[in-house]
C-alpha positions as CSV (number, residue, x, y, z in Angstrom):
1,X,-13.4,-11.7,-8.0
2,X,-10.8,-12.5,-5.1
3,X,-13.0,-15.0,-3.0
4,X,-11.0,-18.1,-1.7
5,X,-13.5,-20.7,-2.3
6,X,-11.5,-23.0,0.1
7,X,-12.1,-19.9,2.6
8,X,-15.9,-20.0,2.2
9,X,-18.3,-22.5,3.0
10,X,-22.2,-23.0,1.6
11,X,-24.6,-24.8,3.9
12,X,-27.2,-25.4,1.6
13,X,-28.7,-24.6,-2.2
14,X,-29.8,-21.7,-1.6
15,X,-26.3,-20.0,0.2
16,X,-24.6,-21.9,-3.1
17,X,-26.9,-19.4,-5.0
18,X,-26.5,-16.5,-3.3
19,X,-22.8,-17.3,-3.3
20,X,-22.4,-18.1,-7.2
21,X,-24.4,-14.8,-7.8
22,X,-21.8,-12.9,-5.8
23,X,-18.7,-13.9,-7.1
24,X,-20.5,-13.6,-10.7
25,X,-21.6,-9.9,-10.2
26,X,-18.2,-7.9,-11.3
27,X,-19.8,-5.0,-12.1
28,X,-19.6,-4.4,-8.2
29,X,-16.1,-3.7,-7.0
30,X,-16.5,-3.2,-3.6
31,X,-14.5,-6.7,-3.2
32,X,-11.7,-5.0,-5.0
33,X,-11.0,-2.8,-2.4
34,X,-12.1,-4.2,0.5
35,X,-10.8,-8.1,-0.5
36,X,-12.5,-10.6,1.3
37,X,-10.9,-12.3,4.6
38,X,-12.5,-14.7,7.4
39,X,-12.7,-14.2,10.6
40,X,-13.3,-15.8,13.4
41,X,-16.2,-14.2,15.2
42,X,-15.7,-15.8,18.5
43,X,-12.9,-13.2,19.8
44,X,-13.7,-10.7,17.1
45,X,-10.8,-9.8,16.1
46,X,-8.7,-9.0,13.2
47,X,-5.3,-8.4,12.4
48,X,-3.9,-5.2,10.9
49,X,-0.2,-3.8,10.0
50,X,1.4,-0.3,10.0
51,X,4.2,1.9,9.6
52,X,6.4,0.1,12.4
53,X,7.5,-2.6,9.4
54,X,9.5,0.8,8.0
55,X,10.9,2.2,11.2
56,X,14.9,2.5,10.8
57,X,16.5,1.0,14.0
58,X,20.4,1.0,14.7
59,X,21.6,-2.3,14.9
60,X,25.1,-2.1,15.7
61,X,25.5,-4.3,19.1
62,X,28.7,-5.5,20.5
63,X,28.8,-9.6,21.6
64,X,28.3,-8.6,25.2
65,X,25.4,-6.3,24.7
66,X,21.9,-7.3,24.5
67,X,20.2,-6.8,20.9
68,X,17.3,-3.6,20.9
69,X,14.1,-4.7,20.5
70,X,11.9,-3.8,17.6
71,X,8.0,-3.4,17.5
72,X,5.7,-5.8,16.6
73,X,4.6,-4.7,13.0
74,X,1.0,-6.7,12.9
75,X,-1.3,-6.1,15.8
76,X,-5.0,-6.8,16.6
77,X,-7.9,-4.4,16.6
78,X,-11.8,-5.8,18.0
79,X,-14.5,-5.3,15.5
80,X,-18.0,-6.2,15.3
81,X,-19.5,-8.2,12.1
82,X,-22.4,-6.1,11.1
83,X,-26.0,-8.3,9.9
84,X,-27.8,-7.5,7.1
85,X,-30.8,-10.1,5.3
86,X,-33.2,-9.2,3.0
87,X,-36.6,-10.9,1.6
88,X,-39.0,-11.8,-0.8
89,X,-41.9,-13.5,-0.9
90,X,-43.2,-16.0,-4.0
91,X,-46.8,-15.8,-4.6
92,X,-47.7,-19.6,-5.4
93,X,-50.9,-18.8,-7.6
94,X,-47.9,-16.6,-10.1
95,X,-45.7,-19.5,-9.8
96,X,-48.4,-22.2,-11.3
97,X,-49.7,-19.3,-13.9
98,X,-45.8,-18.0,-15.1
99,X,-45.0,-18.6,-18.7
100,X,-41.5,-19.3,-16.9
101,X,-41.9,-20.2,-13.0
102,X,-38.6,-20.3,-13.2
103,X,-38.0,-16.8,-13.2
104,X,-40.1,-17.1,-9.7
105,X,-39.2,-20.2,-8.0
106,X,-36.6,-20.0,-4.7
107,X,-33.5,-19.6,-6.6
108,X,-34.4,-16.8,-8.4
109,X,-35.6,-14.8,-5.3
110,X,-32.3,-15.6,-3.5
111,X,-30.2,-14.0,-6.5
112,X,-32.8,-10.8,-6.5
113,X,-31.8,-10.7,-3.1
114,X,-28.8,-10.7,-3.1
115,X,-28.1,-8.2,-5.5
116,X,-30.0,-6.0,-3.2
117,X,-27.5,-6.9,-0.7
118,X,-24.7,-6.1,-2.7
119,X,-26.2,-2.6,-3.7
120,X,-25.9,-1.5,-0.4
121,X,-22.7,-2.9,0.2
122,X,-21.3,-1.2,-2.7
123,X,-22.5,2.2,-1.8
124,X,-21.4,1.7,1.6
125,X,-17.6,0.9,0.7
126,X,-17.9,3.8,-2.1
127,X,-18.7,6.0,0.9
128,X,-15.7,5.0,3.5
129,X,-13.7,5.2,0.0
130,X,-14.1,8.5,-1.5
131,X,-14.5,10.6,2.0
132,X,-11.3,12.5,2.1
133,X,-11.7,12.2,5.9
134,X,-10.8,8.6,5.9
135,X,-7.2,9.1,4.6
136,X,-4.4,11.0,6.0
137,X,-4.0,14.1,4.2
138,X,-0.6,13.1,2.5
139,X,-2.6,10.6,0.8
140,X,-5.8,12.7,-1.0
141,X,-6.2,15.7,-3.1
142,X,-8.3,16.8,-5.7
143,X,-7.7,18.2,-9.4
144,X,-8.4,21.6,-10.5
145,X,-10.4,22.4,-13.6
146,X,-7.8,23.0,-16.4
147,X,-5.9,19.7,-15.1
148,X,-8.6,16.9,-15.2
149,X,-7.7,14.2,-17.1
150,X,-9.8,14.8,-19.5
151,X,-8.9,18.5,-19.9
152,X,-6.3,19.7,-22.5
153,X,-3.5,19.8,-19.7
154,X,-4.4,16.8,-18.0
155,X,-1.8,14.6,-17.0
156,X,-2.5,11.3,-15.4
157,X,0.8,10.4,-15.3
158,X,2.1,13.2,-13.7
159,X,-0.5,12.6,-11.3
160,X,0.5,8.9,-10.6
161,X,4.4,10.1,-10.1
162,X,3.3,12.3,-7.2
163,X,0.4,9.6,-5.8
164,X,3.7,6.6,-5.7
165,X,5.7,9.1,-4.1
166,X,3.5,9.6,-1.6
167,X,2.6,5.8,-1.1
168,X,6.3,5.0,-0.4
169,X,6.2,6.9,2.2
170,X,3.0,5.5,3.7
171,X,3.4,1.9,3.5
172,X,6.4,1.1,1.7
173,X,5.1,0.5,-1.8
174,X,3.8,1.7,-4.9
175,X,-0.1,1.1,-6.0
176,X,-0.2,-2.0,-7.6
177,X,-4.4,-1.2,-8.6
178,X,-6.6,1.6,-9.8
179,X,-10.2,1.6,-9.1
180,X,-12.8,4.4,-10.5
181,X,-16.5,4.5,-12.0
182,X,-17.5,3.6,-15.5
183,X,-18.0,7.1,-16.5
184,X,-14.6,8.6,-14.9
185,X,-13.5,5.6,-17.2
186,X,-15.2,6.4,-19.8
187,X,-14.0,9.8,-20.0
188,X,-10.5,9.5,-19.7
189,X,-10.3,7.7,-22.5
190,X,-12.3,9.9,-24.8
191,X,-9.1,12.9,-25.3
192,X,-7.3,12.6,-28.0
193,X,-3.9,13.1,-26.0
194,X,-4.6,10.0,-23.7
195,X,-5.4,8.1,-26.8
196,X,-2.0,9.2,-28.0
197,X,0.2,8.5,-25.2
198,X,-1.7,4.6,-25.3
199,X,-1.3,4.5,-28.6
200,X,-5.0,4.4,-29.3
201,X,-5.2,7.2,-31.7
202,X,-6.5,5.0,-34.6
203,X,-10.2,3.9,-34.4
204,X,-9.6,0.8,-31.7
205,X,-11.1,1.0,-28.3
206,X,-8.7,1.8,-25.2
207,X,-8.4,-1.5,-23.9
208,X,-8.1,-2.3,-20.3
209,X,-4.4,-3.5,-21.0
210,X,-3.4,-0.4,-22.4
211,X,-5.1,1.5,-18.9
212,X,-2.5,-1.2,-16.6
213,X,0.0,-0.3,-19.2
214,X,-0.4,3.5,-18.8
215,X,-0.7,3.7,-15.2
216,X,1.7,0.8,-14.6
217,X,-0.5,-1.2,-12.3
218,X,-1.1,-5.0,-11.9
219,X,-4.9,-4.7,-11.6
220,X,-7.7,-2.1,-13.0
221,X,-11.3,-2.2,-11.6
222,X,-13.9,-0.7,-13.2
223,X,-17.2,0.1,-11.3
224,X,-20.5,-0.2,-13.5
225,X,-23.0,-1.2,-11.1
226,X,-26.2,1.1,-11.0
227,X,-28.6,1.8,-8.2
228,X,-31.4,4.3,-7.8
229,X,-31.6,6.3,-5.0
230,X,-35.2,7.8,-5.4
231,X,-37.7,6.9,-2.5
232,X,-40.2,4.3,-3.7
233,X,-42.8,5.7,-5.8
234,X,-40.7,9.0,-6.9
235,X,-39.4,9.4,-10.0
236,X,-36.2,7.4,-10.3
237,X,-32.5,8.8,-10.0
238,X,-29.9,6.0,-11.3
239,X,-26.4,6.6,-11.4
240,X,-23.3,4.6,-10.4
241,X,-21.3,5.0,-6.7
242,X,-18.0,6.1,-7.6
243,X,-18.0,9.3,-8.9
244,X,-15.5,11.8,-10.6
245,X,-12.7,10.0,-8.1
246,X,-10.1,7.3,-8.6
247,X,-8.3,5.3,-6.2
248,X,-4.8,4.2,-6.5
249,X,-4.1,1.5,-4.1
250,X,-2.1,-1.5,-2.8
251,X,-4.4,-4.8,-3.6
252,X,-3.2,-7.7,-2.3
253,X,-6.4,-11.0,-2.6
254,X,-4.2,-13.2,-0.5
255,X,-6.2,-14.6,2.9
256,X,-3.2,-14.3,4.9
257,X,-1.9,-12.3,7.9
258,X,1.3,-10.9,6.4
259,X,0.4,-8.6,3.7
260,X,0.1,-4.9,2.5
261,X,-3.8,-4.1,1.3
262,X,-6.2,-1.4,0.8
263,X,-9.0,-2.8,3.3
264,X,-10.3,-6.4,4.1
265,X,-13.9,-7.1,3.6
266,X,-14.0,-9.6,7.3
267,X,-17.0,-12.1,6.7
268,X,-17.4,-15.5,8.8
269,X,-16.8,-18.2,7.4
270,X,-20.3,-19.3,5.4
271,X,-21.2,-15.3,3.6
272,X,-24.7,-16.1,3.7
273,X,-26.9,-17.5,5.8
274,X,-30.9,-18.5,4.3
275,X,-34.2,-19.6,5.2
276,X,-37.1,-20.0,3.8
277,X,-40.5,-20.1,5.6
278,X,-44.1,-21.3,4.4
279,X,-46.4,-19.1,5.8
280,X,-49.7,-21.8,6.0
281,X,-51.9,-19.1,7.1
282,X,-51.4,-17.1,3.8
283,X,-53.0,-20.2,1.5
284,X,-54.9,-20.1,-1.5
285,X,-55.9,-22.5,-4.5
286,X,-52.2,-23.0,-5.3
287,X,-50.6,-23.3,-2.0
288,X,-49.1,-21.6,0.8
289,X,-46.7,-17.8,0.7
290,X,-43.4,-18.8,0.8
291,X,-40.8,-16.3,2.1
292,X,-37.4,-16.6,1.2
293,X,-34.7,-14.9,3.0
294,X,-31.3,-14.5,2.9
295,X,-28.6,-12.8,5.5
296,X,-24.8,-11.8,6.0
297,X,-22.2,-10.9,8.3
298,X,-19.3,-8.8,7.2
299,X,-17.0,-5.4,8.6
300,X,-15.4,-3.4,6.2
301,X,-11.9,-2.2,7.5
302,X,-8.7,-0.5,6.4
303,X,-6.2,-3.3,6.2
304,X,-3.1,-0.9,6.7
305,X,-3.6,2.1,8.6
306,X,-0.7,4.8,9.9
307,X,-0.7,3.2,13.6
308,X,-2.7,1.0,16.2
309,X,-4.4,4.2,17.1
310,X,-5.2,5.1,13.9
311,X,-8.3,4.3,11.0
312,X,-7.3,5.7,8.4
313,X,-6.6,4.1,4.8
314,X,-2.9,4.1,4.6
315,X,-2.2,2.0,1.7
316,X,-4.0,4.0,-0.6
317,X,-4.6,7.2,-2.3
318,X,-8.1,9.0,-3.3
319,X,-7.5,11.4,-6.1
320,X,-11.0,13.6,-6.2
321,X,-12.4,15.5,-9.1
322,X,-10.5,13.8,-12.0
323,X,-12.5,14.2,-14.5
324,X,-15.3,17.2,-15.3
């Protein structure tokens, strides 16, 4: 996934862990969209571009007339890095008695924790995402029944015509990514039409070529990451974060200033911080309760919006309802 590694620093073994776990974890896309981008925490500020870079400006002048000005396209908006740390605790007396105490030592609680970490930042992104609210309305709509992708008349290239259309307009360039959950996925390739027009009609699988291919994009993200929103102790309700949506959008994993993306994930620059305590007056036969806890920083953010007034995704699109 797009993390710099010569953006990101780890402290220590355990940050390395959390760290290694995080950049292994692709079934969480959240990076995807929101591509990861330091920032320095002291002023709290990022940098964001909009429509100005389009506007059309005469710029006929005469050798004795002064040149018009022009407005700066990129521009600086204050944000706030948001903490969030998690914790477990390693029993020392099922550490000595484990079959595998690896499966319980420090390292393995860091990676359990993160992965609760990166639960709730997936469903946070999935929620600024796929709220219509969050785009200008050029840029959303939703598909009726009888035209879903996976419906007879279906036509996701039709659909991708109108949503690069519309993108042109708002930032000056065609999506170059699609991003939508495993079982939209799954379902758009099950029609035997779609199969057809990727040339998948035989008994091979749709491959994820064949989906860049169709939709002429650069990148394709799938989201298959599960999390169960039950309260503890009820009956458990798993499913993914995505929904029946899909998001065409500008993806650009580059860590500099001067580009055109979705959103920016803004982390410092260590993603983690960790500690572990010893709690000596929790001790038994086999030691002492050890905690171990680890903690990040990060704002997620629209990377182009319409204007510096504006928060709206404007270098995407949200297509709702694409599937049944």
């Amino acid at each position: 996934m797009p993390y710099d590694r010569n953006a990101f620093i780890t402290r220590n073994a355990i940050e390395g862990v959390a760290f290694d776990f995080m950049t292994s974890a692709t079934d969480f896309i959240a990076d995807a969209l929101f591509t990861p981008k330091v920032v320095d925490n002291s002023r709290k500020k990022i940098y964001q571009r909009d429509t100005s870079k389009l506007r059309y400006v005469d710029t006929r002048k005469g050798t004795n007339a002064e040149p018009q000005l022009v407005d700066e396209q990129l521009f600086t908006s204050d944000i706030t890095l948001e903490e969030h740390k998690l914790g477990k605790e390693i029993n020392p007396r099922d550490v000595r008695d484990a079959d595998m105490p690896s499966l319980l030592d420090q390292s393995r609680a860091a990676q359990q924790v993160t992965n609760h970490l990166l639960i709730y930042r997936e469903k946070a992104a999935a929620d600024l995402v796929t709220t219509a609210a969050n785009y200008p309305s050029a840029l959303t709509s939703a598909l009726a029944g009888g035209v879903r992708w996976n419906d007879p008349a279906g036509d996701p290239e039709a659909d991708r015509v109108l949503i690069n259309a519309a993108l042109r307009n708002a930032c000056g360039g065609e999506a170059n990514a699609v991003a939508m959950g495993v079982e939209t996925f799954d379902k758009l390739t099950l029609p035997a039409n779609f199969r057809d027009r990727t040339k998948a009609a035989g008994s091979g699988p749709v491959t994820d070529a064949m989906i860049k291919a169709y939709f002429k994009v650069d990148y394709f993200f799938i989201g298959r990451a599960r999390y169960d929103s039950a309260n503890e102790g009820a009956a458990a309700s798993i499913g993914g974060f995505w929904g029946t949506n899909a998001i065409f959008y500008r993806y650009n994993p580059s860590v500099g200033l001067e580009d055109t993306s979705f959103g920016h994930m803004y982390y410092m620059q260590a993603p983690f911080w960790s500690d572990v305590y010893v709690d000596l007056k929790r001790k038994g036969s086999a030691g002492a309760m050890t905690r171990v806890t680890v903690g990040t920083e990060y704002k997620l953010g629209p990377g182009f919006i319409e204007s510096a007034s504006s928060s709206k995704f404007s270098a995407g699109y949200l297509l709702r309802t694409v599937v049944n």
